[in-house]
NUMAR-15524 format. One record per residue (C-alpha): residue in three letters; x, y, z. Coordinates in nm, 3 decimals, padded with zeros to 5 digits. Each point is the difference from the previous one (the first is absolute). Layout:
residues N
<r 'ALA'; <X; Y; Z>>
...
This chain:
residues 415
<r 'UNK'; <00.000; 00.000; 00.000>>
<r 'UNK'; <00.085; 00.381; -00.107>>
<r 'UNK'; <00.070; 00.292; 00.251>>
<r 'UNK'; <-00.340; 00.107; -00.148>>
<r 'UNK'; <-00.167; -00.320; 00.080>>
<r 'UNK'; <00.147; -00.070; 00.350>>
<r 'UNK'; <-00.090; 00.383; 00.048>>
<r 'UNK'; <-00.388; -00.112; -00.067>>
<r 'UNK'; <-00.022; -00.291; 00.179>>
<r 'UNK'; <00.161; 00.197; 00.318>>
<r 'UNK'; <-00.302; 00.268; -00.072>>
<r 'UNK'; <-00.240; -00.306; 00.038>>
<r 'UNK'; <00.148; -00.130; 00.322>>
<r 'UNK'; <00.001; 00.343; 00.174>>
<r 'UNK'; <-00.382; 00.079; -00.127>>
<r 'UNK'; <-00.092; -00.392; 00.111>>
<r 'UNK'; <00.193; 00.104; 00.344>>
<r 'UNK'; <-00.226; 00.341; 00.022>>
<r 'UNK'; <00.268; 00.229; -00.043>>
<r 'UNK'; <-00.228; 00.141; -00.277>>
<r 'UNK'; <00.285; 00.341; -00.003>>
<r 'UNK'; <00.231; -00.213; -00.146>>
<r 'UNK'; <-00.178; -00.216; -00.196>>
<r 'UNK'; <-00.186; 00.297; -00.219>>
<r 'UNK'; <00.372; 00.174; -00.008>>
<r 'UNK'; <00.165; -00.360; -00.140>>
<r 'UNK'; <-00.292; -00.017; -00.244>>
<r 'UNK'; <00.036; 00.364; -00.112>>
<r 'UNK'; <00.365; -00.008; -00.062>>
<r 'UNK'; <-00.061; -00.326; -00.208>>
<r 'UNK'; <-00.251; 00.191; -00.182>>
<r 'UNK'; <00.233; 00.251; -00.078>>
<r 'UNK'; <00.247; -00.241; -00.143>>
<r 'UNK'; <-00.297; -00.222; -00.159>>
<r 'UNK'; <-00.319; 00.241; -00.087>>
<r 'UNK'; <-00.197; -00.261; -00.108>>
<r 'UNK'; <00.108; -00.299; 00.232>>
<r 'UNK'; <-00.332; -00.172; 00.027>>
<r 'UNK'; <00.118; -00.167; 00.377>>
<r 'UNK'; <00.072; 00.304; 00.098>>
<r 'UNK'; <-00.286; 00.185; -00.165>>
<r 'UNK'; <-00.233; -00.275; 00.179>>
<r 'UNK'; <00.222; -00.048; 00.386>>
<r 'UNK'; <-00.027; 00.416; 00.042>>
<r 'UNK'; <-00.369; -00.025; -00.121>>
<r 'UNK'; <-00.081; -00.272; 00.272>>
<r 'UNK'; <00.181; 00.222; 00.228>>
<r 'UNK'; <-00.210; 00.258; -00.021>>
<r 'UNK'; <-00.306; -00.236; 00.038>>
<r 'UNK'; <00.155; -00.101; 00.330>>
<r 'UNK'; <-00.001; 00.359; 00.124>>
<r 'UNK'; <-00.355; 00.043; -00.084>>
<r 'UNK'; <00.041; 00.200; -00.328>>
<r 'UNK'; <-00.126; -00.178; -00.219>>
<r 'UNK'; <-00.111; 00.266; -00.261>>
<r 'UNK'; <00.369; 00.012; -00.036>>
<r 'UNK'; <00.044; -00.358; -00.029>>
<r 'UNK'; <-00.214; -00.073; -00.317>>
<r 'UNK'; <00.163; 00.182; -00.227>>
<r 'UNK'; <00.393; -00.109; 00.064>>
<r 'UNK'; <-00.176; -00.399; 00.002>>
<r 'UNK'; <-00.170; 00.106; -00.324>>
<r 'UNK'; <00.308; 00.135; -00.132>>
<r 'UNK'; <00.168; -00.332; 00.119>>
<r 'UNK'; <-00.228; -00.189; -00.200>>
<r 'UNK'; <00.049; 00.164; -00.323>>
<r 'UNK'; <00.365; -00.086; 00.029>>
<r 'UNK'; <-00.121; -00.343; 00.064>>
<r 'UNK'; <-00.343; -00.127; -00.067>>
<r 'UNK'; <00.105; -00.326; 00.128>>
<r 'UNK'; <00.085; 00.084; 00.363>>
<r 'UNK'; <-00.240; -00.230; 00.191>>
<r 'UNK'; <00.121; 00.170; 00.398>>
<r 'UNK'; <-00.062; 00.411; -00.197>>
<r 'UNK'; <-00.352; -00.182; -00.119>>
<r 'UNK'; <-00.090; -00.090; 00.339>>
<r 'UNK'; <00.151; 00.242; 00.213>>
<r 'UNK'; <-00.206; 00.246; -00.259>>
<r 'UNK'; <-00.300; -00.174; 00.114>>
<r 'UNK'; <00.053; 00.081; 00.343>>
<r 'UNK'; <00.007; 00.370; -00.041>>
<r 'UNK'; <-00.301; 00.050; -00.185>>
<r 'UNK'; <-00.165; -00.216; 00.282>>
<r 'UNK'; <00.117; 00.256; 00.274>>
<r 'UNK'; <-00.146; 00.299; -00.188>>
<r 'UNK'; <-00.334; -00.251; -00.086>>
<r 'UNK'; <00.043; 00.023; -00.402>>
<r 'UNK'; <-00.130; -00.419; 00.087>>
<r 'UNK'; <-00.032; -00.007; -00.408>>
<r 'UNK'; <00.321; 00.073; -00.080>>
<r 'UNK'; <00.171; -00.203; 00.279>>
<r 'UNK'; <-00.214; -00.310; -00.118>>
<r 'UNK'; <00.150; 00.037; -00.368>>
<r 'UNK'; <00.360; 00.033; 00.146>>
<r 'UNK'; <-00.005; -00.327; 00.260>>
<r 'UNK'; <-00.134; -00.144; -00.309>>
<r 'UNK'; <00.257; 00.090; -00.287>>
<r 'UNK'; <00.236; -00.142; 00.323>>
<r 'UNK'; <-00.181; -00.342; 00.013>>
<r 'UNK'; <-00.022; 00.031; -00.397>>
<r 'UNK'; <00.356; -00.015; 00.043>>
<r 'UNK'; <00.106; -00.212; 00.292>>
<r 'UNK'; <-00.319; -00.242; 00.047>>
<r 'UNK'; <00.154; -00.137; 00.299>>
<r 'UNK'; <00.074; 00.379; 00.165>>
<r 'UNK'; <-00.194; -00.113; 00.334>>
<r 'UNK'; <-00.005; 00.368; 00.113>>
<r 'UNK'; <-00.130; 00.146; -00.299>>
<r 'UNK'; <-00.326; -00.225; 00.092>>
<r 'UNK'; <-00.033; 00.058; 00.336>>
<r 'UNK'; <00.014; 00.398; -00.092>>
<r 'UNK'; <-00.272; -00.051; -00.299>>
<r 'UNK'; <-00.201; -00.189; 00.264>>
<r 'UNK'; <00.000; 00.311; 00.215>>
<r 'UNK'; <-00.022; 00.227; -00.282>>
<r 'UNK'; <-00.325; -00.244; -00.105>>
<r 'UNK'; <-00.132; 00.027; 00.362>>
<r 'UNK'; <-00.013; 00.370; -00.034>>
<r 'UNK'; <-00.187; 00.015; -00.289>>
<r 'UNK'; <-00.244; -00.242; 00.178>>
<r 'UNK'; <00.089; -00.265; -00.230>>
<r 'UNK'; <-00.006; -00.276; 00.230>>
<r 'UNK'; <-00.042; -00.282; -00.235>>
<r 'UNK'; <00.287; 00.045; -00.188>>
<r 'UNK'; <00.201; 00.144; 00.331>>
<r 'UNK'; <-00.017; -00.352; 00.141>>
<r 'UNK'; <00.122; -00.185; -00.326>>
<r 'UNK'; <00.290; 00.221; -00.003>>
<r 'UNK'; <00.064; -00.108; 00.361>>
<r 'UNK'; <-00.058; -00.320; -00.044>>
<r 'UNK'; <00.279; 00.006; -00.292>>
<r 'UNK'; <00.210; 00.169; 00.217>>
<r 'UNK'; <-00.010; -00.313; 00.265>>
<r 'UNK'; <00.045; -00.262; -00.283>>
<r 'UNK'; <00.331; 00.185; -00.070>>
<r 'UNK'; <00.122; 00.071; 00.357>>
<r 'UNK'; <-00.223; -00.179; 00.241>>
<r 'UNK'; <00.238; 00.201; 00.296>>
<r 'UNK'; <-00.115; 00.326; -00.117>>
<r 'UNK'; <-00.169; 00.155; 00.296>>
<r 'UNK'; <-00.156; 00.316; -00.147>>
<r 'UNK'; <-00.194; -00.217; -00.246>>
<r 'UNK'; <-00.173; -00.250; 00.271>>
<r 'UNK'; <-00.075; 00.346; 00.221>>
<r 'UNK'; <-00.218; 00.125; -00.267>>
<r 'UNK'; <-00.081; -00.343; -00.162>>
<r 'UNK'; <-00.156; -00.079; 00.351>>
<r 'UNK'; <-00.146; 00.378; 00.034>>
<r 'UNK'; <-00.148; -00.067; -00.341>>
<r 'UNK'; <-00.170; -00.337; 00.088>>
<r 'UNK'; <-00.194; 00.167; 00.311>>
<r 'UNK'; <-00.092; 00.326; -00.225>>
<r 'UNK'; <-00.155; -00.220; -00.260>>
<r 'UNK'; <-00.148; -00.198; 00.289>>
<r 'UNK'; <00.146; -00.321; -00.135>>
<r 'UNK'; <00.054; -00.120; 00.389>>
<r 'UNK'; <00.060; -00.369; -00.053>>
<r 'UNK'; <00.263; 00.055; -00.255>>
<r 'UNK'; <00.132; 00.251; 00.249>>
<r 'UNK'; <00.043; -00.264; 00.296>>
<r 'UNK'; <00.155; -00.264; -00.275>>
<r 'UNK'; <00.223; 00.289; -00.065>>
<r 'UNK'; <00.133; 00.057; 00.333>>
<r 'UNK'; <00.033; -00.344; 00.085>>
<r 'UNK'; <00.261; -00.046; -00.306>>
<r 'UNK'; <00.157; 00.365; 00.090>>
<r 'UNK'; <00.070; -00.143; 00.332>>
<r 'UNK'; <00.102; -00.351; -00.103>>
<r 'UNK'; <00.243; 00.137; -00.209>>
<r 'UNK'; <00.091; 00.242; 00.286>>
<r 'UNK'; <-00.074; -00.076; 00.372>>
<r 'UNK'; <00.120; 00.264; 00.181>>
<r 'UNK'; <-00.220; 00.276; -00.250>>
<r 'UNK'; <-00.210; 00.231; 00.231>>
<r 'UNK'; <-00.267; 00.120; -00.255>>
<r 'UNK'; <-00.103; -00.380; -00.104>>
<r 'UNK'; <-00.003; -00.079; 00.360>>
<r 'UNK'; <-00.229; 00.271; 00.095>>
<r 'UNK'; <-00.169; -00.008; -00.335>>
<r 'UNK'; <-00.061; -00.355; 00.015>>
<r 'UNK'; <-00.159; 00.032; 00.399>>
<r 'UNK'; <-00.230; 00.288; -00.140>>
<r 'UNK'; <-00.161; -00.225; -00.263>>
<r 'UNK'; <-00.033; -00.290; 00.247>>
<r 'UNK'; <00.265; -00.256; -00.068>>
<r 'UNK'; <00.165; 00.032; 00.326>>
<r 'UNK'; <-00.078; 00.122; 00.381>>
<r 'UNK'; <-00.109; 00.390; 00.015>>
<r 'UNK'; <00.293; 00.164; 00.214>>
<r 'UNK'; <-00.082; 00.272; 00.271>>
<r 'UNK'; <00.150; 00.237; -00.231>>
<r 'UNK'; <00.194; 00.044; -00.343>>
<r 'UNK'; <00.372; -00.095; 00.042>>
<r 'UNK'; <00.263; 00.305; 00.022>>
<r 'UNK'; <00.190; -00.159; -00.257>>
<r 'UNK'; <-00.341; 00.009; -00.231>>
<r 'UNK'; <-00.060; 00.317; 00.124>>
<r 'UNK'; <00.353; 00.117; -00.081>>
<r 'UNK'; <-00.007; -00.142; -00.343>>
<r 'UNK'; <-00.314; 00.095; -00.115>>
<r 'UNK'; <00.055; 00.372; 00.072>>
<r 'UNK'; <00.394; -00.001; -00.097>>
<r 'UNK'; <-00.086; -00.185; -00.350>>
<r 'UNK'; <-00.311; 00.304; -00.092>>
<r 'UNK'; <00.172; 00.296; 00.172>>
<r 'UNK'; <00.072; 00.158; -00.315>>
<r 'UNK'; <-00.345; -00.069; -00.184>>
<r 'UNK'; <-00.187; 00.067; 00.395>>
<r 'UNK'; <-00.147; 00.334; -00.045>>
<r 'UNK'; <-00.088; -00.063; -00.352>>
<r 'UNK'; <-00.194; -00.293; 00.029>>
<r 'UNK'; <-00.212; 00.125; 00.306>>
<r 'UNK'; <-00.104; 00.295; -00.222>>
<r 'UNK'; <-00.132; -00.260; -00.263>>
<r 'UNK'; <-00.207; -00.170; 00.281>>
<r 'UNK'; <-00.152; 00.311; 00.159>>
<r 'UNK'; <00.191; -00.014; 00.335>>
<r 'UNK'; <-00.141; 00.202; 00.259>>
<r 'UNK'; <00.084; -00.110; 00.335>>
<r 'UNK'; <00.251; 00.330; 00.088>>
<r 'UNK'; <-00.244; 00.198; -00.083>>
<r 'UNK'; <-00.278; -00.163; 00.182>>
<r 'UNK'; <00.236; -00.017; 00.278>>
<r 'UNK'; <00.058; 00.367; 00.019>>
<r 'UNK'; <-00.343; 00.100; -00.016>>
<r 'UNK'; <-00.112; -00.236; 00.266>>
<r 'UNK'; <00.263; 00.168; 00.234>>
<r 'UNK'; <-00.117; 00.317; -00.067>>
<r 'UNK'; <-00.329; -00.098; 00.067>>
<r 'UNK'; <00.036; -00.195; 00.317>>
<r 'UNK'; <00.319; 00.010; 00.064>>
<r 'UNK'; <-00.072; 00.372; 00.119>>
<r 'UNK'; <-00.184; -00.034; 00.292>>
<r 'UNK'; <00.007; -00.113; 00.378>>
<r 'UNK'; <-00.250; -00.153; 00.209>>
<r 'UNK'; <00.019; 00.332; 00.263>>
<r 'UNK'; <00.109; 00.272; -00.257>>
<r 'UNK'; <-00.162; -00.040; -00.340>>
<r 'UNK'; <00.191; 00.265; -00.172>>
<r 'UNK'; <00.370; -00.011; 00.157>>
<r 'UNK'; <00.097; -00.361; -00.083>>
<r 'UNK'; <00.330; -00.124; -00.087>>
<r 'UNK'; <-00.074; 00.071; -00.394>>
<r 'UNK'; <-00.148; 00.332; 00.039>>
<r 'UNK'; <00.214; 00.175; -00.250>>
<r 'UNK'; <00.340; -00.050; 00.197>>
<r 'UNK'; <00.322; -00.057; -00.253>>
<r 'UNK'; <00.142; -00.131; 00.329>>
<r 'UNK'; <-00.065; -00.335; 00.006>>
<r 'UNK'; <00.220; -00.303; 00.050>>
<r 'UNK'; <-00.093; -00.211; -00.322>>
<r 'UNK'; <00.039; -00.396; -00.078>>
<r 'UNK'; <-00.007; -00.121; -00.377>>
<r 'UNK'; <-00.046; -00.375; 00.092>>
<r 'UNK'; <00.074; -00.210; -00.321>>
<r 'UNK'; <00.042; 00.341; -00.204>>
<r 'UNK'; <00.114; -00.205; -00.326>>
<r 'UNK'; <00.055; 00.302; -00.262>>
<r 'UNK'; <-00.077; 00.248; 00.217>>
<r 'UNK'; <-00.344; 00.113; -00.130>>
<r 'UNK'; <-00.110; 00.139; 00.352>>
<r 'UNK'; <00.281; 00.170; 00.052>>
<r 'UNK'; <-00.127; 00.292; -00.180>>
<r 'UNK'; <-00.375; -00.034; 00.143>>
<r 'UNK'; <00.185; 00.088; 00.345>>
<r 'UNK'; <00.308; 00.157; -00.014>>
<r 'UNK'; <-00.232; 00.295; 00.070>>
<r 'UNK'; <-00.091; -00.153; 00.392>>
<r 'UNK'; <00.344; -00.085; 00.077>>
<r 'UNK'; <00.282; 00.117; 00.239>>
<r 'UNK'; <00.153; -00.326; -00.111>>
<r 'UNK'; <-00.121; -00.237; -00.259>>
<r 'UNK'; <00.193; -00.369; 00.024>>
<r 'UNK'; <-00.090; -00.277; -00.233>>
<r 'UNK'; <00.028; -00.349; 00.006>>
<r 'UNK'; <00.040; -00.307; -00.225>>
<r 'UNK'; <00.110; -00.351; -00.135>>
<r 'UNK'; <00.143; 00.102; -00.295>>
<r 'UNK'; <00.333; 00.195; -00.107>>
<r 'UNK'; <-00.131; 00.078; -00.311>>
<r 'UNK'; <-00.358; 00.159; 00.107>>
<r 'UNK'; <00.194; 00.190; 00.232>>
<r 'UNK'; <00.270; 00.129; -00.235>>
<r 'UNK'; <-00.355; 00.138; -00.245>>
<r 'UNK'; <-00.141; 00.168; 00.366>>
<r 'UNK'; <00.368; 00.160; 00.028>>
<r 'UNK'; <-00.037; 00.163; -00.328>>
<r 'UNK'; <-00.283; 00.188; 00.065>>
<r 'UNK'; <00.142; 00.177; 00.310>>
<r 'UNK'; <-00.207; -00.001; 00.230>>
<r 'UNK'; <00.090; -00.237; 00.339>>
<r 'UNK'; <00.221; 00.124; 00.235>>
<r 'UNK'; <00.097; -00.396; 00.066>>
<r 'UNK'; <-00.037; -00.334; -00.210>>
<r 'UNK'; <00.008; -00.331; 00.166>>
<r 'UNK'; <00.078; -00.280; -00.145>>
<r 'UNK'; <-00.196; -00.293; 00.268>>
<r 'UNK'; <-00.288; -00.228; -00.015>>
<r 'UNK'; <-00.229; 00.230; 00.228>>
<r 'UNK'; <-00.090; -00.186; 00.282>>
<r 'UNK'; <00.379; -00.084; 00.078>>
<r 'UNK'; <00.056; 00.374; -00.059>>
<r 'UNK'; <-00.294; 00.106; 00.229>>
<r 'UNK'; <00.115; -00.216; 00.239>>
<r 'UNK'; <00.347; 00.117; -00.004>>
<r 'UNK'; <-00.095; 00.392; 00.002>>
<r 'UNK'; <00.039; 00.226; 00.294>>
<r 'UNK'; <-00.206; 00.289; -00.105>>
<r 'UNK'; <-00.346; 00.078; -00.011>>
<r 'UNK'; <-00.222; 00.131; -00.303>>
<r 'UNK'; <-00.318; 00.260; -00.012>>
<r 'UNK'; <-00.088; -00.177; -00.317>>
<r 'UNK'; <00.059; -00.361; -00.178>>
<r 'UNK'; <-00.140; -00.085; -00.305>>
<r 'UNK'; <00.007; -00.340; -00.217>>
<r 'UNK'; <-00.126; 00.013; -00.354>>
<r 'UNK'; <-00.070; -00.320; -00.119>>
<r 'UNK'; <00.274; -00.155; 00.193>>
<r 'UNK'; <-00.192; -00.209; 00.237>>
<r 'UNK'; <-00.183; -00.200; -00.291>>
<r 'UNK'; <00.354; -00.185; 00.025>>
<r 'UNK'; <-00.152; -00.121; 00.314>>
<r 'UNK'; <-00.260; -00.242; 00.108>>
<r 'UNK'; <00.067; -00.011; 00.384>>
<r 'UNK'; <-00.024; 00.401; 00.103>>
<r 'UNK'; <00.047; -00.056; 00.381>>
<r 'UNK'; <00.405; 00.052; 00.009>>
<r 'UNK'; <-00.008; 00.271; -00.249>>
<r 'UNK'; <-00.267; 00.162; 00.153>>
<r 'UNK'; <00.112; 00.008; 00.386>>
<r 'UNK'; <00.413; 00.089; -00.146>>
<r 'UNK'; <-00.225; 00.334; -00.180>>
<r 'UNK'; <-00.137; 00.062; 00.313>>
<r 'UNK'; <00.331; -00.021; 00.209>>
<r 'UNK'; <00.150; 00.303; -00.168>>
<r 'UNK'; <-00.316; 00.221; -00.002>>
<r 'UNK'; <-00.026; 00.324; 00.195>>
<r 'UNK'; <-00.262; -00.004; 00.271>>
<r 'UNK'; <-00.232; 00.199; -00.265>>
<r 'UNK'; <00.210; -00.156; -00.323>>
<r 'UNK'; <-00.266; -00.121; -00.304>>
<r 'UNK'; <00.108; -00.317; -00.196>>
<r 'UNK'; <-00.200; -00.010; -00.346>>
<r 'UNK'; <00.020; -00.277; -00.251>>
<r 'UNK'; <-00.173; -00.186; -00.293>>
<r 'UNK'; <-00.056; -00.368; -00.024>>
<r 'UNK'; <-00.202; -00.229; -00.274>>
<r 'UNK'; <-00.361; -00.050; 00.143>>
<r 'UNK'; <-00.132; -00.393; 00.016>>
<r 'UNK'; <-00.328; -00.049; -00.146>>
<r 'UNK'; <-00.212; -00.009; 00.338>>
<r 'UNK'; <-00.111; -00.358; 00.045>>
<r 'UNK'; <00.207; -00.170; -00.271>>
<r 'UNK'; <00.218; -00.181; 00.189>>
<r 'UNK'; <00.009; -00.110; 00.417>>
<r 'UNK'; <00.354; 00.117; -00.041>>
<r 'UNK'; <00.114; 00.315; 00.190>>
<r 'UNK'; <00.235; 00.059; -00.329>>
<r 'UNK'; <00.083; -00.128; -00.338>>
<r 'UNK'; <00.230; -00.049; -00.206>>
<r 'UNK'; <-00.087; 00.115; -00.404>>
<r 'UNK'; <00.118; -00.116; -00.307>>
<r 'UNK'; <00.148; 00.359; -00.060>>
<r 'UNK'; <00.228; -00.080; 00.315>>
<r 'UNK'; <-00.138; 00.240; 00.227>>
<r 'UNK'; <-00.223; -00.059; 00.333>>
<r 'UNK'; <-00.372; 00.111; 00.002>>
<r 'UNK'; <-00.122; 00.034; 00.395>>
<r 'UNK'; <-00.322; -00.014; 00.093>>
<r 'UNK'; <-00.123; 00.290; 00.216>>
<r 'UNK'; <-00.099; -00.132; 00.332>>
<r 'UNK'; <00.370; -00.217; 00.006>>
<r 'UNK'; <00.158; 00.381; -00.045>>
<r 'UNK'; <-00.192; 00.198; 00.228>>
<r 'UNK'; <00.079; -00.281; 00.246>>
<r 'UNK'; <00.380; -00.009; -00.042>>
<r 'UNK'; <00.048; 00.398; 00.019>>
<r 'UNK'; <-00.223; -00.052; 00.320>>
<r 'UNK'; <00.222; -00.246; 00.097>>
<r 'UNK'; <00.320; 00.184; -00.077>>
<r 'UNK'; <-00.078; 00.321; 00.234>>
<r 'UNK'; <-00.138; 00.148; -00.301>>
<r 'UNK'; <-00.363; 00.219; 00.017>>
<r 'UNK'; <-00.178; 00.004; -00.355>>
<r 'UNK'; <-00.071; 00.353; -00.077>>
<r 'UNK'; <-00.143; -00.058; -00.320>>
<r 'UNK'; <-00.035; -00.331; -00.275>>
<r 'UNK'; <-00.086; 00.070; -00.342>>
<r 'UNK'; <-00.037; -00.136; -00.325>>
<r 'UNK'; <00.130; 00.116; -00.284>>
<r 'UNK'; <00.136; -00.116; -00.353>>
<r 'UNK'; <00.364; -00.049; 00.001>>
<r 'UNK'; <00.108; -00.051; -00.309>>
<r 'UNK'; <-00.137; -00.248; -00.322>>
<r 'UNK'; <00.147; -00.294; -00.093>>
<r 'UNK'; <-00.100; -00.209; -00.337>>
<r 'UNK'; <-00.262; 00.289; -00.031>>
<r 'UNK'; <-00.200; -00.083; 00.380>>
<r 'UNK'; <00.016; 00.241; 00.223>>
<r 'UNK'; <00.189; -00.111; 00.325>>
<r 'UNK'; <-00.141; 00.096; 00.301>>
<r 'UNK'; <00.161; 00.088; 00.317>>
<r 'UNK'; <-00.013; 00.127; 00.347>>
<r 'UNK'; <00.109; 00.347; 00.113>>
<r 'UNK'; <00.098; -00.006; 00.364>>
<r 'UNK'; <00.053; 00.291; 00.216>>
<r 'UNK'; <00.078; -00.114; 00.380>>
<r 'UNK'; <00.158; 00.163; 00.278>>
<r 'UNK'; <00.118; -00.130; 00.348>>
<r 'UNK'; <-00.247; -00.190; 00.211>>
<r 'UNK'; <-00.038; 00.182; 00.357>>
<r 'UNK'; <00.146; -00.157; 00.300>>
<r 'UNK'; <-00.331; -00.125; 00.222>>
<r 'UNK'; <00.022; -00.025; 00.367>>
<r 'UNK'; <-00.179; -00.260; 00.233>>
């Protein structure tokens, strides 16, 4: 290999490294020596996806292309960026010039599967799945959304065959052991796994915010305007409670994933502190800006570890990762101020469905039936201010419906 060519490959390893400084200056000077380099052209173009421009991207991929109609990664990569800035027809065409040229590229599949999904074209989302298993059976991102895809088409006896295979072929995997207790094949656990809870959120960080928009999430908001309803108000002075317009507060994210309360109460907060499982949701909540501290914990070992107290907790859509409430329940009670609030949204049980207190659903989530939760935040030292129902969010276009929960701390009674 050249000076030129060692010169390249050293730009790769420095922008695969995240030293993306030296990698665009490497690529640049090769540029300079090479205008039309179509490595180069695509490697600085990919860069630029990678930092989130990619407007900028296209063109230097599209240039790369012309040098070289034939370069399968530029065709691919190409596809990418037009599926960050949702041009879905375009990226479709490119992942499938790639497979047009490289039948067995297993990635440019799985990325016209999720391309496909988009579009809502579910059918042919799956097939392209399923072709990307026959090539590489391993490939993780395909049986996440070839499983997803089974339970949105409501196909839920292919879906437990599917998990049973997945975790044949891998034991130790946490989403087909969770996924293959929520659609009955094995024992319901007390609550999802943190490894499964880990995964799941680390593997859809990225695509998180997105994909709630497309189902209508709601439970922040709902959330937020339950607290300033109820969460306003004492039992002896109506119209000087703990929420009553103070940007004081001590404030508790529980399970704030992305961040999407932070913003809802920022406003209320001396301090705002989140919690969560995963690295990755918590990297997307540091971007916005708004915490003063991000833990990294499963919550109840946090709350149990934590030697401060809170005004105000909140847990959107956290505890639906839980089917027993009683541990999570007293730990949110053990850091509350005397007058603290704890709000939070869970998946309502159809009343009189099941003799169960919870269940597990095929989505992977817990529904609770309302007399089991009123009992465990009784039971927990917690007083039920308020329970409502509201919709949460839809899933395969049914609304899901949820409780709203504003409770405070149960007073002490003497004999």
């Amino acid at each position: 290999m050249n000076a030129a060519g060692e010169r390249l490959q050293e730009a790769i390893a420095r922008h695969r490294a995240g030293d993306y400084a030296a990698a665009e200056s490497g690529y640049r000077a090769h540029l300079q020596q090479f205008p039309g380099d179509p490595s180069a052209l695509h490697f600085l173009g990919l860069l630029r996806n990678h930092q989130g421009r990619n407007s900028e991207g296209i063109p230097l991929m599209l240039a790369a292309l012309e040098a070289d109609p034939g370069y399968v990664d530029a065709w691919s990569n190409l596809g990418i960026a037009y599926f960050e800035v949702r041009d879905l027809e375009r990226a479709e065409k490119c992942y499938r010039k790639a497979i047009e040229l490289a039948p067995g590229f297993a990635n440019a599949w799985v990325n016209l599967a999720r391309t496909l999904r988009a579009k809502d074209c579910l059918e042919e989302a799956l097939h392209a799945l399923g072709r990307t298993l026959e090539l590489n059976p391993w490939h993780r991102e395909a049986a996440l959304y070839y499983g997803q895809l089974l339970y949105g088409l409501d196909r839920l006896p292919q879906a437990l065959e599917f998990y049973r295979n997945w975790l044949d072929r891998s034991p130790d995997e946490p989403i087909a052991q969770h996924m293959l207790a929520a659609l009955g094949g094995s024992g319901c656990p007390s609550r999802a796994s943190d490894a499964y809870v880990r995964s799941t959120f680390d593997d859809f960080a990225e695509s998180f915010d997105r994909s709630l928009q497309q189902l209508q999430y709601r439970a922040p908001q709902l959330l937020y305007e339950a607290l300033l309803r109820d969460g306003v108000q004492r039992d002896a002075a109506p119209a000087t409670g703990v929420l009553s317009g103070s940007a004081d507060l001590e404030v508790l994210d529980l399970g704030c994933g992305t961040g999407l309360c932070g913003p809802l109460l920022r406003p209320l907060a001396r301090h705002l502190v989140g919690v969560d499982l995963s690295p990755k949701m918590l990297s997307q909540a540091a971007a916005r800006g708004v915490y003063d501290q991000l833990n990294c914990a499963e919550l109840t070992e946090w709350l149990a570890a934590c030697d401060r107290t809170f005004d105000l907790a909140v847990a959107a859509d956290v505890l639906c990762y839980f089917g027993d409430l009683d541990l999570a329940f007293a730990r949110v009670r053990s850091v509350l101020a005397p007058d603290g609030r704890f709000c939070c949204s869970l998946e309502a049980a159809p009343e009189g469905e099941s003799g169960q207190p919870f269940v597990l659903r095929p989505h992977g989530r817990y529904q609770h039936q309302l007399a089991y939760l009123e009992g465990s935040l009784a039971r927990s030292g917690l007083r039920t201010i308020r329970i409502s129902q509201s919709v949460l969010r839809c899933e395969r276009k049914e609304a899901v419906v949820g409780y709203v929960v504003v409770a405070g701390v149960a007073l002490a009674t003497g004999l």
